[in-house]
N, C-alpha and C positions, 0 to 999 in steps of 0.2 A: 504494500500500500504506500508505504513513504515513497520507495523507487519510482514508483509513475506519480504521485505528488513531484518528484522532485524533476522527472522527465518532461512532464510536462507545462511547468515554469520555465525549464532552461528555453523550450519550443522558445516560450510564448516571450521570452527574454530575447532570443534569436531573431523572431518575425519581427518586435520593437524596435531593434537595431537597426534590421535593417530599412523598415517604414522611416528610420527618421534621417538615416544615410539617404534614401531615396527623395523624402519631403527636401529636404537639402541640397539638393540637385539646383534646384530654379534659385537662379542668379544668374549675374557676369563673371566667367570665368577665361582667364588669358594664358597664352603660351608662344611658344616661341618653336615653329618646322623647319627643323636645317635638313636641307637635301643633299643629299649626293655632293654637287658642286662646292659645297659649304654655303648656300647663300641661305639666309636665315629669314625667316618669313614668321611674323607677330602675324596674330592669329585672337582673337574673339568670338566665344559663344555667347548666346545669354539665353541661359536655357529656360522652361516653362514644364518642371515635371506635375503630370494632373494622372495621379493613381499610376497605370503602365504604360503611360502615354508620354510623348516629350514633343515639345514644340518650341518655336524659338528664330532665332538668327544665326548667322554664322560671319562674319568680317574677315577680309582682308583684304592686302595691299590694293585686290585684283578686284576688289568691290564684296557687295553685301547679296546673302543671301537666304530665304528660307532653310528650316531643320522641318524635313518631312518624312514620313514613314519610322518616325521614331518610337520607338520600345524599352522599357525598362523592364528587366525580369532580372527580381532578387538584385545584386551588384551588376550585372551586365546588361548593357546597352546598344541599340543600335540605330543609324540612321542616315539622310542621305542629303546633303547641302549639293543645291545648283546657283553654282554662279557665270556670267558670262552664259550659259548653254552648256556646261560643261559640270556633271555630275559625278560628287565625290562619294562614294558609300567607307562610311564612320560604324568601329565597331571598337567596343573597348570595355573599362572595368574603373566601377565608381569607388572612390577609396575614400577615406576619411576627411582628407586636407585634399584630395586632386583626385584626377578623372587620367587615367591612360588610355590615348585613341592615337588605335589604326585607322589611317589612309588612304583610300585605295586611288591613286593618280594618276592617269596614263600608264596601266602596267605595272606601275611601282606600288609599293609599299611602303607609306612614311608613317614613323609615328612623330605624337606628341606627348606631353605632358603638361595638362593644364591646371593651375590653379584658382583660385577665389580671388576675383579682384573688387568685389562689393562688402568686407567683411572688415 
């Protein structure tokens, strides 16, 4: 009887966590994509998480764009910024202080690491 008293607080300890990592999501978050060449590209989200859903912006140098078809399940996220005509699919892992997102770019693979820049 304790054992599942005690199994099923840790759940509901776990699910908490992660609800408020996720509520936590919706802000400005900034980073910095070095490519290949070394050229360093600043980088802006400003996310909007609503339950498993993500909506939002995306900024750079190359102009502004929507976050659509976005998903949050548990720490992983996914999503797809068009800027210019030109579609990026974002997939990555929400952490405590920053968010790690793959790139997918013309073939390539960049990552980033972004943090809270509203906080």
């Amino acid at each position: 009887m304790k054992r599942r008293i005690f199994t099923t607080t840790a759940l509901v300890c776990c699910f908490m966590v992660c609800l408020a990592v996720v509520a936590d999501l919706t802000g400005k978050w900034t980073g910095v994509i070095k490519i290949p060449d070394g050229t360093e590209i600043p980088v802006t989200y400003n996310f909007k998480a609503d339950g498993d859903k993500l909506t939002g912006t995306a900024e750079s140098p190359d102009g502004q764009g929507t976050i659509d078809e976005g998903k949050i399940s548990g720490s992983d996220i996914s999503f797809k910024v068009t800027i210019n005509n030109m579609t990026y699919p974002h997939t990555g892992k929400i952490y405590a202080d920053s968010c790690g997102l793959d790139i997918e770019a013309q073939g390539a693979k960049l990552h980033v690491t972004v943090k809270r820049a509203d906080k």
